[in-house]
Each structure stands twice: as C-alpha cells, then as structure tokens.
C-alpha positions in Angstrom: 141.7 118.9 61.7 138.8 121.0 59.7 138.7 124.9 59.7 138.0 126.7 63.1 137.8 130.2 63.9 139.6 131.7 66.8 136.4 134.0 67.5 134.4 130.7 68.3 137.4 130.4 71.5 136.9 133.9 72.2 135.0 133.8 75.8 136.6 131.0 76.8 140.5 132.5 76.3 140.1 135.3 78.1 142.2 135.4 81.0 143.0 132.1 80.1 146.5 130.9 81.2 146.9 127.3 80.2 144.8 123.9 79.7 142.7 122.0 76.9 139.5 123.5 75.6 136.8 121.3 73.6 134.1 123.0 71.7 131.5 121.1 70.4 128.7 122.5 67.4 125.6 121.2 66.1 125.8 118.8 68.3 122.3 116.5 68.3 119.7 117.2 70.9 120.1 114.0 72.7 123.9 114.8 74.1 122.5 117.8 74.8 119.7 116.6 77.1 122.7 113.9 78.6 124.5 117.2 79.8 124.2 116.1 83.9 124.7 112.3 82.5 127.5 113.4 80.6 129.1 115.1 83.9 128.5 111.7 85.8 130.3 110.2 83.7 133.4 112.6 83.2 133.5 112.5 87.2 133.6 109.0 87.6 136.0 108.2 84.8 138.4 111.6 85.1 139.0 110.4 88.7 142.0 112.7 88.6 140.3 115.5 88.4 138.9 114.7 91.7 142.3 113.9 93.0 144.4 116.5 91.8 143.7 120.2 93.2 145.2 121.9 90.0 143.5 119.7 87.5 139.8 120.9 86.9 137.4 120.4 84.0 134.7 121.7 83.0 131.6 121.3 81.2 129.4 124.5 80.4 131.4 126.6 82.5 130.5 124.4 85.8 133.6 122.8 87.3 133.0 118.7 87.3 133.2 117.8 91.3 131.7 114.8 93.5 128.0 116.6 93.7 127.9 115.3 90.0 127.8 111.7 91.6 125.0 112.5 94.1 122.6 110.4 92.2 124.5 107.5 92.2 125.3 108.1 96.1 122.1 108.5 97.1 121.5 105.4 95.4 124.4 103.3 97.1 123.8 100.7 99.7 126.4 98.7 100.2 130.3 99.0 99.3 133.6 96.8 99.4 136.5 98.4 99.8 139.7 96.8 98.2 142.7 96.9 99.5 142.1 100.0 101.8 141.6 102.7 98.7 141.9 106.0 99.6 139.4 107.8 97.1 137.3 111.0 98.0 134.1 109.3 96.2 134.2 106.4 99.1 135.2 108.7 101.3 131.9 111.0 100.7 129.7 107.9 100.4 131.4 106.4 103.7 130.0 109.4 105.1 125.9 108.9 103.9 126.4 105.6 105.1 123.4 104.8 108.1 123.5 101.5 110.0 119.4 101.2 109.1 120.3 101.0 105.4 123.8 100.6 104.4 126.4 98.1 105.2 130.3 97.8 104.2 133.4 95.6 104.1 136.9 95.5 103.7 138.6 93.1 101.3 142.1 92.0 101.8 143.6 90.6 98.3 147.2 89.6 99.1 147.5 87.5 95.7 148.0 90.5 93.4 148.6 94.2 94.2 145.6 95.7 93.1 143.4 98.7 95.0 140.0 100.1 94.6 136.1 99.4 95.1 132.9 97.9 94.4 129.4 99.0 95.2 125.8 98.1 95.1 123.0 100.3 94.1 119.0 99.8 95.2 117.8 98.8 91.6 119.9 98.1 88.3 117.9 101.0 86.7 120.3 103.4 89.1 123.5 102.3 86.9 121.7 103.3 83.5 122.8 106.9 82.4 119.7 107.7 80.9 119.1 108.8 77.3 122.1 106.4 76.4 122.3 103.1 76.0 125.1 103.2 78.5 125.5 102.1 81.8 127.5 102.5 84.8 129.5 99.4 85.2 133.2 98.3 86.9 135.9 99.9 85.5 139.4 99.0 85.4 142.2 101.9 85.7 145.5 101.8 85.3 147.7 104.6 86.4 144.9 106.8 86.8 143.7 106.1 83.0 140.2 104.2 82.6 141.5 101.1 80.1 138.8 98.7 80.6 135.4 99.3 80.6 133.1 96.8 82.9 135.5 94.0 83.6 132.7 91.8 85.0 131.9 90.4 81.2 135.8 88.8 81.3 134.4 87.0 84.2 130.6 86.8 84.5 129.0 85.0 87.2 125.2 85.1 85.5 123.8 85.7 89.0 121.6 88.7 89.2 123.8 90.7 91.9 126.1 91.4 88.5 122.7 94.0 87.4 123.2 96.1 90.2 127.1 96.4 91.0 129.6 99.4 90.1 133.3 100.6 90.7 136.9 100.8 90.0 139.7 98.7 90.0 143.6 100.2 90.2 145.8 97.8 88.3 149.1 99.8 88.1 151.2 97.2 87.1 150.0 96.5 83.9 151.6 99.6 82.8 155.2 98.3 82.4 158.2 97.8 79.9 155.5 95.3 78.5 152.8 96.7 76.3 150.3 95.0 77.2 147.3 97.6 75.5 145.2 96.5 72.4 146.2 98.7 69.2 143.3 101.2 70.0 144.5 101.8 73.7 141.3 101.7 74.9 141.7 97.7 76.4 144.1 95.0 77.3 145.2 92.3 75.2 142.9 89.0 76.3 145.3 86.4 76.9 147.9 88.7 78.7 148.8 86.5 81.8 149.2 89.5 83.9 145.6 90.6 82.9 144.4 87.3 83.4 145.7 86.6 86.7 143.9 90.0 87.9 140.5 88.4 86.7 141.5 85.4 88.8 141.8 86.7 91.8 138.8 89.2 91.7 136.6 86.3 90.8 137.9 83.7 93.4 138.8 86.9 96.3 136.7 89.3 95.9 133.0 88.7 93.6 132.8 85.4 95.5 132.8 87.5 98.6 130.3 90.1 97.3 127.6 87.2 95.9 127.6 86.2 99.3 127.3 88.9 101.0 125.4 90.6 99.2 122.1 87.9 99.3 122.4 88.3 103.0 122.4 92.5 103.3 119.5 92.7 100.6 117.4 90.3 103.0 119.0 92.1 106.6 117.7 95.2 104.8 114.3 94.5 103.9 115.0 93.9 99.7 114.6 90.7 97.4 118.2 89.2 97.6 120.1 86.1 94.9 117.0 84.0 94.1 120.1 81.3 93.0 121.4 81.3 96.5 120.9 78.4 98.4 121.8 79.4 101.9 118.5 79.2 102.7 115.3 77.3 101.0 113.5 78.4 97.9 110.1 78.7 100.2 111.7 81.1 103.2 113.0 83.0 100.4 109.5 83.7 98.8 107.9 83.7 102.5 110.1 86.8 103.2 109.8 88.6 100.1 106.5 88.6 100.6 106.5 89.2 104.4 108.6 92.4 103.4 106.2 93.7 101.6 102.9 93.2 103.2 105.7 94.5 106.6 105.9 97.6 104.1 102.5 98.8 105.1 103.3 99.1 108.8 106.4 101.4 108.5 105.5 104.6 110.3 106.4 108.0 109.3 110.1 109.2 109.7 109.1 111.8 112.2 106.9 108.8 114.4 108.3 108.4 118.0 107.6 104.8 117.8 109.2 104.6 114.1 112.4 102.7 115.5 110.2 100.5 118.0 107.6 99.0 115.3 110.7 98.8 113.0 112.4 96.4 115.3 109.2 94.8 116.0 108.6 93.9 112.5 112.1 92.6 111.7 111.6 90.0 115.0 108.4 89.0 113.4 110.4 88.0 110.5 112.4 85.6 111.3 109.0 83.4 111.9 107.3 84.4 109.1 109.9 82.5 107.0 108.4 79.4 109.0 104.4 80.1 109.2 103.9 81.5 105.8 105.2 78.5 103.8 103.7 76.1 106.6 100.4 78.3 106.2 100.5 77.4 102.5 101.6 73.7 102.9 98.6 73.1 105.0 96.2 75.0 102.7 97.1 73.2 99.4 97.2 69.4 101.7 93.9 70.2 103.3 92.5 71.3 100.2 93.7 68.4 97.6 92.3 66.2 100.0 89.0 67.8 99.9 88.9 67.2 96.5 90.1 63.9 96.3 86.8 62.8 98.7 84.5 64.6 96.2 86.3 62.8 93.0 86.1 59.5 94.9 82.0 60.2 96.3 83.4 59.3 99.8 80.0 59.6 102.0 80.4 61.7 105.6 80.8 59.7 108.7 78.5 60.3 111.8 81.6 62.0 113.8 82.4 64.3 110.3 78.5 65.2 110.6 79.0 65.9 114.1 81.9 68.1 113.5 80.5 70.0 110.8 77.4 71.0 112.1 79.1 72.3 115.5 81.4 74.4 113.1 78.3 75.9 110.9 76.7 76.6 114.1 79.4 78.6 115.8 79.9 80.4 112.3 76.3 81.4 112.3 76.3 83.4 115.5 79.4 85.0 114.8 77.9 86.3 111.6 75.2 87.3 113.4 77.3 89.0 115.6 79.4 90.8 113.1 76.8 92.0 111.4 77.6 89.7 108.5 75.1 88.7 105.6 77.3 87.6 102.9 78.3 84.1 102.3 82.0 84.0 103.9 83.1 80.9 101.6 83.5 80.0 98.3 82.3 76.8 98.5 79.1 76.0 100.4 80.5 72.6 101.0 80.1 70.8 104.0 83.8 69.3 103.8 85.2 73.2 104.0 84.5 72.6 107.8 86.7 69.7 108.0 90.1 70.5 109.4 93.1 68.0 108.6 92.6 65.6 111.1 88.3 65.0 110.1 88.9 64.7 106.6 92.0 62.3 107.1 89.9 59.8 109.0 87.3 59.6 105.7 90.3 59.0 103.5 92.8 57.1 105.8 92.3 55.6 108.7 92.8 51.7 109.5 90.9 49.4 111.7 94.0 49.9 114.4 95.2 53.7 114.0 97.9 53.1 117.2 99.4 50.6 115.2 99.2 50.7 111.4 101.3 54.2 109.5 97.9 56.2 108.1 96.9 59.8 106.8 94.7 60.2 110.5 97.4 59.1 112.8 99.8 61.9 111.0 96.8 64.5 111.2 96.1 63.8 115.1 99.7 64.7 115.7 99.6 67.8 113.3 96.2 69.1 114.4 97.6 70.9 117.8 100.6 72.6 116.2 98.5 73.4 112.9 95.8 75.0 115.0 98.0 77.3 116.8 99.5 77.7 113.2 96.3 78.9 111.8 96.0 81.2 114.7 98.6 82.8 113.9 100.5 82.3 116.7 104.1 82.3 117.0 106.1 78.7 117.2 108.4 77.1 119.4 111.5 75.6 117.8 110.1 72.2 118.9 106.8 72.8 117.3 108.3 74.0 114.1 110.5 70.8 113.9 107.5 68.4 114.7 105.3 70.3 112.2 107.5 70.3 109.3 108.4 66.4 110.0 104.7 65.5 110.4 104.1 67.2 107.3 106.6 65.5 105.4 104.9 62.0 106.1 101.7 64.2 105.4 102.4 65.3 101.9 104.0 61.7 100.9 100.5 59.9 102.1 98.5 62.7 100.2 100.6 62.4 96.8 100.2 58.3 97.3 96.4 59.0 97.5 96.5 61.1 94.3 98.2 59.0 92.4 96.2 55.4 93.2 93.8 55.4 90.5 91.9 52.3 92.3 92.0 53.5 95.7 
C-alpha cells in the first residue's frame, strides 16, 4: 500500500461508525464522465446492497439504489424468470410492465438448482455502458458474489437475440468443499463438471425457450424479430417488417381517443399484409420479366392485346383529365405496361387448345380474378390466398422455363 494521509479521509470519517471507504485521486477524465455508468454497474453487480437493509454503498456521497437501473428499466421488454427469484430489480420492473409493450414468463428448471433471470432490452445499444468498452451482459453469482461475467460466450447460440439479452444467474452450489474458482477468483474452472452441467441445462431449458419466444414477442410487438427463425417464411418476415414500419406512420398521439381503436386496427391488417405484400411483389417481378422477355424476343401485339390496350390508355386519359394530371404517370411509355398477366401470357404462351394443353395463359386466366382484387388492395379469403399462391407457383416455373430457352 503507498503513503496516504488521514486528512484526505477527513469528511468522510466524521461520525463515521464502521464500513470500507475507497478514495480515488487523479483519476482520468473518462471514469469521471462514467460516474452514473459506474453506479449502474455497482447496482447491478453489488446485488446485496439492494438486498440487505444495513449494507449501503456509496459513490460521491449518493447511496447506490434501484433508480440507478432506470435506464436499463425503461429499456426492458421482456423478462424470464428462473426458478421463481425473488429480487427487488424484477420486482420494480414487474411493476413497469404494460400488456401493449412488455411480456414475461416463468421458467421451471428442475434438472439443476439454480435461480435467477433473464431479460431483453429494445436495441443492443441499451446494454452498452457508454464511454467503456463494456457491456451489460448475463452474469453468473454465486452466493451473492458476481464470479462469471457474461456466461452466454461458454455457450453461444450466434443468433442475434444474444445482442440484446441481460441478467443473473444464482448458482450456489458451486461454492462447496470443492474449489472450483480459477487462481484469480474472478471465474470458474472450464471443465468443472458441476459448471458444465449448469451451461447444459441453461442452453437446452432455458436459451432454447427464450430464442423462441423471443422471435414471436418482437413480431406480437411491432419490432424486427430472429431473421434465422424459420417459424415462418423468409418473405412474411420481410412483408411485416416493412408493414411495421410504413403501420408506424398511422400510430396516433398517446392522448388520441381513438389511439387503442386504430392500434388494433392496424395489428388485424397485419396478419394479411404478411400474404399481399409478398404476393404484390411476386406478381410485379412475373408480370414484369415477362414484359421484357416479349421485347427481347420482338413478339408482335395481337388484335385482342391492341384491343385491350387501347381501352386501358383510354380510361387512363380521362382520369388524368379528371385529376388534373399532366405528367406522364409511367416510366415506360410502352404499350405492353397495359397488359395485365393474363394479355401478355396469351403472346408468350398459349396453345392451339388452352382447355387441354398446361400453358402460361391457362395459369394467368385462373390468377387474373384473385390478382385483381390483389392489386386492389383488397383483403383475401383463405381460399383465395391458397389458389393464388398455388397458381403462382405453376406461374413462376413457366416464366423461369421461358427465360431460360434460348430458342424459344
């Protein structure tokens, strides 16, 4: 220990009964910034303090207390309690909890004697302590002493719910007639079996819970959920993210009457959008390659696609004229871009006998109807969705065999 002076202690021993004092000098402007960080920290990881009525610290004469974790409250959506853990931090979040934004469980993990919780914040930037290069992460405890500091690497999952989870883990068996602790005492021996079976059974009982889970609040709450999860298909996935955030736009003020009403509304809506967005974008891209395909092969208009298109440029004209509308609405002035599916699949694909022979036009005449009320937005029956998506599969096979016959 170097030289002190007792003068330095003298505030801070007055009246002073009994306890520990730290006194820290010249220390560099970046702890000193950290100070609320640094009182985070002390209250998550000094859980004792919390727990123990005659054990207080403090830092800069404030006492360290659960308002130091409001941050990373406020932050908190969901939370798995372990083993029923009685802590006054889940209690205190337990009670900021809202049925609109927050959701919780209660894991039973019979295998190993264990107690505690994990949590979920809105972005992985929440768990950074700022200034640091530190993050909060879960931690394990034994005996009310942190000895293992985010226990997720021992058994890492390399899905992207890892980024945003945080907690604590009680583990008092470890501390028996064993010593189990590395030489430092700051960790436990790898290969300890004890220590191992833990990581066992918080992978297989309780992070394989949470992954799932978790994918389906994020998503029940409006948020971007496990892009690796395959309960549902890679396009509803991207159709809802993106329905959530155009939905975004119609959220009406807290203080809005209707708030609740709309709200509901727009989460009805959703369950369809995962269907007519990506349908939306299947017809688009089909409709479109084929347009392109008739132009690469010079395939001249028939009398009934002439027809067609000069009713369609017609009715556009006097709703322009209507509108008020002088600019050119599309990008290309071509008369194909007034050919629906069904019109351009009879230039590319249709046999002497349509009733008979598998073609492009006989799928299009059974997909117009549904596509049209598709394009109308209009919302789908569970038959029509079906009948679509299998029409569209034969679609999208006779469109790639198209594409790819060089001779045709």
């Amino acid at each position: 220990m170097g030289n002190w002076e007792l003068t330095t202690f003298g505030w801070y021993t007055k009246n002073h009964g009994r306890g520990t004092i730290l006194y820290f000098e010249n220390i560099k402007d970046g702890i000193k910034y950290s100070l609320v960080f640094l009182k985070k920290i002390i209250a998550l990881y000094f859980r004792f303090s919390l727990l123990d009525p005659y054990f207080k610290i403090f830092l800069n004469d404030e006492e360290i207390t659960l308002d130091c974790l409001k941050d990373l409250i406020s932050k908190t959506e969901f939370l798995w309690k372990i083993n029923d853990l009685q802590d006054p931090y889940v209690q205190k979040l337990q009670e900021t909890f809202t049925s609109d934004r927050n959701e919780e469980k209660q894991l039973s993990v019979k295998e190993i004697n264990i107690k505690g919780f994990i949590a979920s914040v809105e972005k992985p930037r929440d768990l950074k302590i700022i200034t640091t290069d530190e993050r909060v992460g879960i931690d394990l405890f034994v005996n009310g002493r942190l000895r293992e500091r985010n226990i997720l690497k021992y058994i890492p999952t390399a899905r992207v719910v890892e980024n945003y989870l945080y907690g604590q883990i009680h583990f008092n068996d470890l501390d028996d007639e064993k010593d189990r602790f590395t030489s430092s005492r700051e960790s436990i021996i790898a290969n300890d079996p004890k220590y191992k079976k833990l990581l066992d059974s918080l992978r297989d009982k309780v992070i394989n819970t949470i992954l799932k889970d978790w994918d389906v609040w994020r998503r029940k709450h409006k948020g971007d959920g496990d892009s690796e999860n395959t309960s549902i298909s890679k396009k509803e996935r991207k159709a809802e993210e993106l329905y959530n955030v155009v939905s975004e736009e119609y959220i009406l003020p807290k203080d809005s009457e209707n708030r609740k009403k709309v709200n509901d509304w727009v989460t009805d809506l959703g369950e369809d959008a995962k269907f007519n967005i990506p349908s939306y974008a299947e017809c688009f891209i089909s409709e479109n390659l084929i347009r392109k395909y008739i132009q690469e092969k010079k395939i001249p208009l028939s009398k009934e696609a002439k027809i067609e298109i000069s009713k369609c440029q017609k009715k556009e004209t006097a709703n322009k004229n209507t509108g008020n509308i002088n600019i050119e609405i599309r990008k290309q002035c071509s008369d194909l871009s007034y050919l629906a599916m069904d019109d351009l699949a009879n230039l590319v694909d249709k046999p002497q006998n349509i009733t008979k022979e598998a073609c492009l036009a006989r799928d299009a005449k059974e997909y117009k109807p549904i596509r049209d009320g598709l394009a109308h937005t209009a919302l789908l029956t569970d038959s029509a969705k079906q009948k679509l998506t299998t029409v569209y599969e034969n679609i999208k096979e006779r469109v790639k065999t198209l594409l790819s016959n060089k001779d045709k």
